[in-house]
VEXDREN-2710 file (C-alpha; in Angstrom, 1 decimal):
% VEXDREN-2710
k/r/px/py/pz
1/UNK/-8.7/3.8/-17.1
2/UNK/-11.1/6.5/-17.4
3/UNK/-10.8/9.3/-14.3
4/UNK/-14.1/7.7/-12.3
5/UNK/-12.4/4.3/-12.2
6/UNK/-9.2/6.2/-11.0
7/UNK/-11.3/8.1/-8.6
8/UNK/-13.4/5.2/-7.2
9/UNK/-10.1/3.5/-7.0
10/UNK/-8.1/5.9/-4.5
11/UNK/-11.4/6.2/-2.6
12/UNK/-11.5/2.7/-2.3
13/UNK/-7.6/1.8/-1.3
14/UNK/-7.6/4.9/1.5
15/UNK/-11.3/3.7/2.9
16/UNK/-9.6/0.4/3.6
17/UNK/-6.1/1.5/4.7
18/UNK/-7.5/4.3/7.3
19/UNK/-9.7/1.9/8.7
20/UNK/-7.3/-0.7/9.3
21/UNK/-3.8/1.0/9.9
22/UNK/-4.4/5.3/9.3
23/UNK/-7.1/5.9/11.7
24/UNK/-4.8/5.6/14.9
25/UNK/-2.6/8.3/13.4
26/UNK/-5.2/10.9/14.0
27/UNK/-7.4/9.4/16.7
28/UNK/-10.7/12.8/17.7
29/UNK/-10.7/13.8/21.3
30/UNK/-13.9/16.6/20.0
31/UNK/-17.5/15.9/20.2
32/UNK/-17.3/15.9/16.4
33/UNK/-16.1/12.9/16.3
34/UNK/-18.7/11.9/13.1
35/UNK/-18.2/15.0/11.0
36/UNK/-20.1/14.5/7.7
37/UNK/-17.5/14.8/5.4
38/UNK/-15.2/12.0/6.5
39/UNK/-11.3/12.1/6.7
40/UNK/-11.3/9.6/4.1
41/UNK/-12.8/12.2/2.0
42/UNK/-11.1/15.0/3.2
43/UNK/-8.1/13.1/2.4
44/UNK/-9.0/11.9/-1.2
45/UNK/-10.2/15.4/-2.1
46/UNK/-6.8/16.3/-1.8
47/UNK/-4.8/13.8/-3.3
48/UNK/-7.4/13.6/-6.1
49/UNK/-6.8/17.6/-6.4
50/UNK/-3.2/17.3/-6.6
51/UNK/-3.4/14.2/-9.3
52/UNK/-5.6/16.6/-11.4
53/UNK/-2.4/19.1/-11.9
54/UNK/-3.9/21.7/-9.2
55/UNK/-0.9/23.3/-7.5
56/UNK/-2.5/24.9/-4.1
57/UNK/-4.8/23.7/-1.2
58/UNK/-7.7/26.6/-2.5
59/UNK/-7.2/25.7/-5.9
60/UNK/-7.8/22.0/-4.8
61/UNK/-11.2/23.3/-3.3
62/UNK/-12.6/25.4/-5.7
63/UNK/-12.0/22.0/-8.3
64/UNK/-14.1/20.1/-5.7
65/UNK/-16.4/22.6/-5.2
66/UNK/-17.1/23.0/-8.8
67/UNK/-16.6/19.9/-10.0
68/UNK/-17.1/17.4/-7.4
69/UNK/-19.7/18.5/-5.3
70/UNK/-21.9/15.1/-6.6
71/UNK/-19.1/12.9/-5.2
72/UNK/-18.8/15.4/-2.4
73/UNK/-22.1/16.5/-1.2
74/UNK/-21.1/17.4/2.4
75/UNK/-17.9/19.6/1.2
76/UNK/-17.6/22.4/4.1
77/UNK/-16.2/26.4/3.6
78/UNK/-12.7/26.5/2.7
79/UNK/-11.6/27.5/6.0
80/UNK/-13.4/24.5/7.7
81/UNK/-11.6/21.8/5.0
82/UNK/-7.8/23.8/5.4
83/UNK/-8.4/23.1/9.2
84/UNK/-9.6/19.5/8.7
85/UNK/-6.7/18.8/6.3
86/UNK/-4.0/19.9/8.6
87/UNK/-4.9/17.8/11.5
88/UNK/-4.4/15.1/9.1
89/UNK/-0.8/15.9/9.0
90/UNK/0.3/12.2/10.3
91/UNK/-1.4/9.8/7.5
92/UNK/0.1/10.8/4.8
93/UNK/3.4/9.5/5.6
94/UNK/2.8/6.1/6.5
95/UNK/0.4/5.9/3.5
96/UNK/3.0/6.4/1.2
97/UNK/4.3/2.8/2.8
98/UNK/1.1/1.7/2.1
99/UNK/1.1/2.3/-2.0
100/UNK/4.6/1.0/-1.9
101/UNK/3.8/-2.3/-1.3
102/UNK/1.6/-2.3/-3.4
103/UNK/4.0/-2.5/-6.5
104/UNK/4.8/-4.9/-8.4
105/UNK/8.6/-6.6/-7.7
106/UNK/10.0/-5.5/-11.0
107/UNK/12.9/-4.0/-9.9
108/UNK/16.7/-4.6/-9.9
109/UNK/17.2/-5.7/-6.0
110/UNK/20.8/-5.3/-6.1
111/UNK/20.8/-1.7/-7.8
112/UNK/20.1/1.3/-5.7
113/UNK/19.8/5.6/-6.1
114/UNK/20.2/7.9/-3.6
115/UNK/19.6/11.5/-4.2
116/UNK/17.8/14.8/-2.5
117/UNK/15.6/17.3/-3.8
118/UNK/15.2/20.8/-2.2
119/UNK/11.6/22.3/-0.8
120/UNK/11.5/25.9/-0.6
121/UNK/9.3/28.1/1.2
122/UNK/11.3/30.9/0.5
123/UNK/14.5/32.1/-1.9
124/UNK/17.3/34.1/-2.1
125/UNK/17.0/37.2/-0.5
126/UNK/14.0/35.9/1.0
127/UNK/15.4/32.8/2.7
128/UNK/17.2/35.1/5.2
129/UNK/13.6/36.5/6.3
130/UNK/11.5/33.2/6.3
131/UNK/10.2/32.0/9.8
132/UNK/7.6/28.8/8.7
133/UNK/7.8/25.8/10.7
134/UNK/11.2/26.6/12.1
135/UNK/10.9/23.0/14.0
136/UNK/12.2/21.6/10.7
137/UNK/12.8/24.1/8.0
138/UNK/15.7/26.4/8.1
139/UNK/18.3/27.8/5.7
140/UNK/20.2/25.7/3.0
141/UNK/21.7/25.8/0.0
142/UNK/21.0/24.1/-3.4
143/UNK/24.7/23.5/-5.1
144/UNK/23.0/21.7/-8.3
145/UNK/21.1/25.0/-9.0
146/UNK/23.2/27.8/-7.3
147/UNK/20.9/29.1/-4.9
148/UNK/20.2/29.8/-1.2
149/UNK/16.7/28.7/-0.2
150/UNK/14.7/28.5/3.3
151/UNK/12.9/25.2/3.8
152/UNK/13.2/21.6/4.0
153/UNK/15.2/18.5/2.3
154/UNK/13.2/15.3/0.4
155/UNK/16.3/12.5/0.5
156/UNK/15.0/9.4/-2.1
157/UNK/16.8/6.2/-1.5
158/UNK/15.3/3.9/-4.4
159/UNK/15.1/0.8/-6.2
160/UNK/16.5/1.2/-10.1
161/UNK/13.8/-0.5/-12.5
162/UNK/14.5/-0.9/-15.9
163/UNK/13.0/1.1/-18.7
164/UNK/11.1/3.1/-16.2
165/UNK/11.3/5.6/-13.4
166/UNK/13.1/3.7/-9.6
167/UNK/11.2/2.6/-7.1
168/UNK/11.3/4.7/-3.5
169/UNK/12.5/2.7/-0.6
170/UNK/13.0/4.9/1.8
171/UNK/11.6/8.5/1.9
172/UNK/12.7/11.3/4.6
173/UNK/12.8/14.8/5.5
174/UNK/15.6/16.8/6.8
175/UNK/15.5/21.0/7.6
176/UNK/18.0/22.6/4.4
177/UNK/21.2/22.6/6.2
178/UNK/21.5/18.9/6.6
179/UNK/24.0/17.1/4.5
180/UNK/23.2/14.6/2.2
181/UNK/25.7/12.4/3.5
182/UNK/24.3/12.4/7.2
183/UNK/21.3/11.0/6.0
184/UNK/23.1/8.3/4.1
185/UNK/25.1/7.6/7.3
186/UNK/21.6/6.9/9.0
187/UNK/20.7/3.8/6.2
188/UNK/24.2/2.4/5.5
189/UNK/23.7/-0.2/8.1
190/UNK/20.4/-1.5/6.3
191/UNK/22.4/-2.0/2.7
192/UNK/23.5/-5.3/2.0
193/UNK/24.1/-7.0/-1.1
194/UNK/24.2/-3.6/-3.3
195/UNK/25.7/-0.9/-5.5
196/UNK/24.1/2.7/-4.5
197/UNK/24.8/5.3/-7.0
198/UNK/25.0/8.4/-5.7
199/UNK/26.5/12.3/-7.0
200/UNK/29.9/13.4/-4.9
201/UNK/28.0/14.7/-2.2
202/UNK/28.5/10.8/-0.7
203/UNK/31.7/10.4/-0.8
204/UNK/33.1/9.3/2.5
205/UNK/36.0/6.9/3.0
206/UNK/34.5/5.4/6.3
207/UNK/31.0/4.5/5.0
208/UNK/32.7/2.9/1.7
209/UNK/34.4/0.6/4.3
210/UNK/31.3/-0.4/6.5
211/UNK/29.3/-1.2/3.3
212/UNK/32.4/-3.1/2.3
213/UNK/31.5/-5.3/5.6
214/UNK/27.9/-5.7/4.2
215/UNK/29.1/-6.7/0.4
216/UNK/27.3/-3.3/-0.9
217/UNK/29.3/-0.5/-1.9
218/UNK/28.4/3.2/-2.9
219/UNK/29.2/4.0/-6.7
220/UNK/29.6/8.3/-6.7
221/UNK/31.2/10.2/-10.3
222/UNK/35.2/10.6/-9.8
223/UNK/36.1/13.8/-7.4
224/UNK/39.1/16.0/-8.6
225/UNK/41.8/15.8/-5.6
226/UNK/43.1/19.3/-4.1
227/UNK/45.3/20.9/-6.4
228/UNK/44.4/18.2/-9.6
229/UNK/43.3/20.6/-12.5
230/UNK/41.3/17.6/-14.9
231/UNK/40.3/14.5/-14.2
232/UNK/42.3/11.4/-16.3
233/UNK/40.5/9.7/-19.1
234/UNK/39.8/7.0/-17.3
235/UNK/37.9/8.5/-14.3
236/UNK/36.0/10.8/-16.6
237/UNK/34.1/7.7/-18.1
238/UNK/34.5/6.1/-14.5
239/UNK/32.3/9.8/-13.3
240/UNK/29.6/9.6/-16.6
241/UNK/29.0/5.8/-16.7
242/UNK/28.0/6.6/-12.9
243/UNK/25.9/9.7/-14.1
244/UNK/24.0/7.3/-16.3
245/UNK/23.2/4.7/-13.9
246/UNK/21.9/7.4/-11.4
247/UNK/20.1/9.8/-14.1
248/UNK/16.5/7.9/-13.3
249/UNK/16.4/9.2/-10.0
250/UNK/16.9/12.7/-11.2
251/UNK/14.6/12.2/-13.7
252/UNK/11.9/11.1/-10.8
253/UNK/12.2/14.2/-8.8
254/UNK/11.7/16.0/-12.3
255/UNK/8.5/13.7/-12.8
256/UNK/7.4/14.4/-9.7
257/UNK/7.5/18.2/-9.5
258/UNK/6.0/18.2/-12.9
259/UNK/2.9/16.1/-11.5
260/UNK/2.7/17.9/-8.2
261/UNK/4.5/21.3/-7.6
262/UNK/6.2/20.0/-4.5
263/UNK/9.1/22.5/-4.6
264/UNK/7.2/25.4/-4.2
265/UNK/5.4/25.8/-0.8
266/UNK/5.3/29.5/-0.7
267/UNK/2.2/29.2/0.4
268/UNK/2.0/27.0/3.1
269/UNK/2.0/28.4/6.0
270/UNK/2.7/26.3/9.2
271/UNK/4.6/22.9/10.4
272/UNK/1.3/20.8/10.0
273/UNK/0.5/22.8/6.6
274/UNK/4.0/22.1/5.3
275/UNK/3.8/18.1/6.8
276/UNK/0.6/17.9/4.2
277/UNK/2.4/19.5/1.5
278/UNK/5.4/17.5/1.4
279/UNK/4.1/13.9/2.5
280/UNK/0.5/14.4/0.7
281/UNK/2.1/15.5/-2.5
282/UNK/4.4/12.7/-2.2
283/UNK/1.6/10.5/-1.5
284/UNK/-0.1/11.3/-5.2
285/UNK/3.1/11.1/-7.0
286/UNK/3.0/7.1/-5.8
287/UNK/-0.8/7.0/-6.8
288/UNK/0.0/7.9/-10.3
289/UNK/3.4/5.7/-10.5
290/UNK/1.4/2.6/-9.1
291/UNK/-1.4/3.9/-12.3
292/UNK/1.7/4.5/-14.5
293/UNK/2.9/0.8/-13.5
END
């Protein structure tokens, strides 16, 4: 599929699903109600942007701008289209629903991942200076890399398909500090008929028994007890045949920093600004699984 089909076709798929369902998450009140470049627009320029590799909002625009200006004859400053973009902030998230169901149904039902990946705004020594979108970010830390970061928390809870990267289900957002497991706690009651793999972070003895209730059950790598210096043979290939199972998901929020820079949002600047990076970025990264599909 060459890059105009690709084009035509995200302009095409957000034309129908703004008009139908998107438009009442950003209703205008201003007498520019009929700007000439259209949300629709202002939305595809960004996800198209971020699908081409470009990392920032300016970058995005100077693509467009030199690029894209045919498609995109009505393309305002820079400052106009940041502004435009922001108040935009609400579609993105329930238009990554909208690409969801658009997949196909090859995937394994009764085999689910649950994982988090970290957004930062700011590191290390940084983190303890950062004020952005204190509503929702604050300050966390990241125990698979060994770091303290400000910002916020992507938690995945997805479908395993074979041979290929899982299927989101559920997609949410939680300020740094929150634990893993408290967002877990918030689904458990939705899981029936499953195996979740998950790292240690979910281990808890009390959602293990209500998933019991539900015939699902959480699958997590073997955790050393206090005082036990190595793990027995037996729970060491219990711990890596649950590594392998839950690797895909891992290797999505790899595949998906790789396609859109979503970890680093240095540069964003305010609660609606960093709602756009997150859920817009997120957004593309369906686009191009749905392509990939």
């Amino acid at each position: 599929m060459d890059w105009q089909i690709r084009l035509i076709t995200v302009f095409l798929f957000i034309n129908k699903v703004f008009e139908s369902k998107l438009q009442a998450c950003c209703q205008r009140m201003s007498n520019n109600s009929s700007p000439k470049l259209t949300d629709e627009e202002v939305i595809v320029i960004f996800l198209w942007g971020i699908m081409q590799n470009r990392t920032t909002v300016k970058d995005i625009y100077s693509y467009t701008n030199n690029h894209l200006k045919e498609w995109f004859p009505d393309l305002p400053s820079y400052e106009a289209y940041i502004m435009r973009l922001n108040r935009l902030e609400n579609v993105f998230a329930p238009l990554i629903e909208e690409i969801q169901g658009h997949f196909s149904n090859n995937y394994l039902k009764n085999i689910r991942l649950i994982d988090s990946m970290p957004i930062i705004l700011a590191k290390e020594k940084r983190s303890s200076l950062a004020k952005v979108a204190p509503e929702i970010a604050n300050k966390g830390y990241c125990a698979s890399k060994g770091y303290y970061y400000y910002g916020v928390k992507i938690h995945v809870l997805g479908f395993k398909r074979s041979g290929t990267l899982p299927l989101p289900e559920y997609i949410g957002l939680t300020s740094a500090s929150n634990h893993d497991l408290s967002v877990f706690k918030q689904l458990t009651s939705y899981i029936q008929d499953s195996e979740i793999y998950a790292d240690k972070a979910y281990i808890d003895s009390l959602e293990q028994e209500i998933l019991h209730k539900q015939n699902a059950q959480i699958c997590t790598p073997v955790k050393k007890k206090k005082g036990q210096k190595n793990l027995s043979f037996f729970d060491k290939l219990t711990s890596t045949a649950v590594s392998r199972v839950r690797q895909p998901i891992e290797s999505l929020f790899n595949w998906i920093q790789e396609k859109t820079h979503i970890q680093v949002a240095s540069k964003v600047r305010s609660s609606k600004g960093l709602m756009v990076h997150v859920f817009g970025r997120l957004a593309a990264a369906m686009f191009l699984l749905a392509f990939n599909s």
